[in-house]
N, C-alpha and C positions, 0 to 999 in steps of 0.2 A: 223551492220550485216544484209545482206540480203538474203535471204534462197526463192527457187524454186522450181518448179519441171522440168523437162526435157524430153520431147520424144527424144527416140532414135529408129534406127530400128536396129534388129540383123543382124546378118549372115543367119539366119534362116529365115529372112523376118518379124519376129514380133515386134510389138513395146513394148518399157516398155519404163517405166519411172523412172528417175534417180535423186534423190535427190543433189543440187546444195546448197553450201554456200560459199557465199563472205564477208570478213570481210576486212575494211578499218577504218583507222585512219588517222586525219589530223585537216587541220587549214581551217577555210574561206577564200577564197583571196577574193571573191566575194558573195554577197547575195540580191537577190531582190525578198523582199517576197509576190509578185503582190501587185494586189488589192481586196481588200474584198465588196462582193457584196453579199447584204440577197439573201436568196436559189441560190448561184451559185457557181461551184467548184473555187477554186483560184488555181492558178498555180504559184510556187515559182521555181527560179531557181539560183542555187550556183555554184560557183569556189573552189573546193579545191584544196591546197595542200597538197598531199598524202605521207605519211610517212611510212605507212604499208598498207598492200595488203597480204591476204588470200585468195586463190581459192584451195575450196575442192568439189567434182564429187563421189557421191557416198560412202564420208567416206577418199578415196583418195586424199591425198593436191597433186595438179596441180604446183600450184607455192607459192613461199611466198618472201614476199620481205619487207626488215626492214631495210632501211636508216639508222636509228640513230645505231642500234646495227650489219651492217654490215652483215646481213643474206639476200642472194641470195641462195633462194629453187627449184629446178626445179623436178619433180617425187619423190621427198624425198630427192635428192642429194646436199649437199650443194657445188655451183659453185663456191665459196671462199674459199672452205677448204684450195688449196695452197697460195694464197695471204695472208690469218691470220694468216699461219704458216709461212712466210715471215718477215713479220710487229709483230710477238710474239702475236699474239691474239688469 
């Protein structure tokens, strides 16, 4: 899970800021975790594949999306509703 904050500007021309969380699930394809050096940052970088995907803005889920269990979320709407009712799911 990774959680933000956001500037936005209004219609009004003010800015605020908007609370952001992504949440992901998945596997390694890839991982290379640098190299370690006394008093220096290391930099790791990885490959996932991604199995679930949450994007919520404010409290509001944006998108969600669940591979293994077939949910496709867009503003709340599930974009599969008629294909599971197709297939009996």
């Amino acid at each position: 899970i990774v959680r933000a904050s956001n500037q936005y500007w209004t219609n009004q021309g003010v800015m605020t800021e908007l609370p952001i969380k992504a949440e992901m699930k998945g596997f390694f394809k890839e991982f290379d975790s640098g190299k370690f050096k006394k008093a220096d940052n290391t930099e790791a970088e990885a490959t996932l594949s991604v199995i679930y995907y949450k994007l919520e803005v404010d409290g509001q889920e944006i998108v969600e999306v669940d591979v293994i269990n077939n949910i496709y979320k867009v503003n709340g709407v599930d974009k599969l509703q008629a294909y599971k009712a197709n297939i009996g799911g």
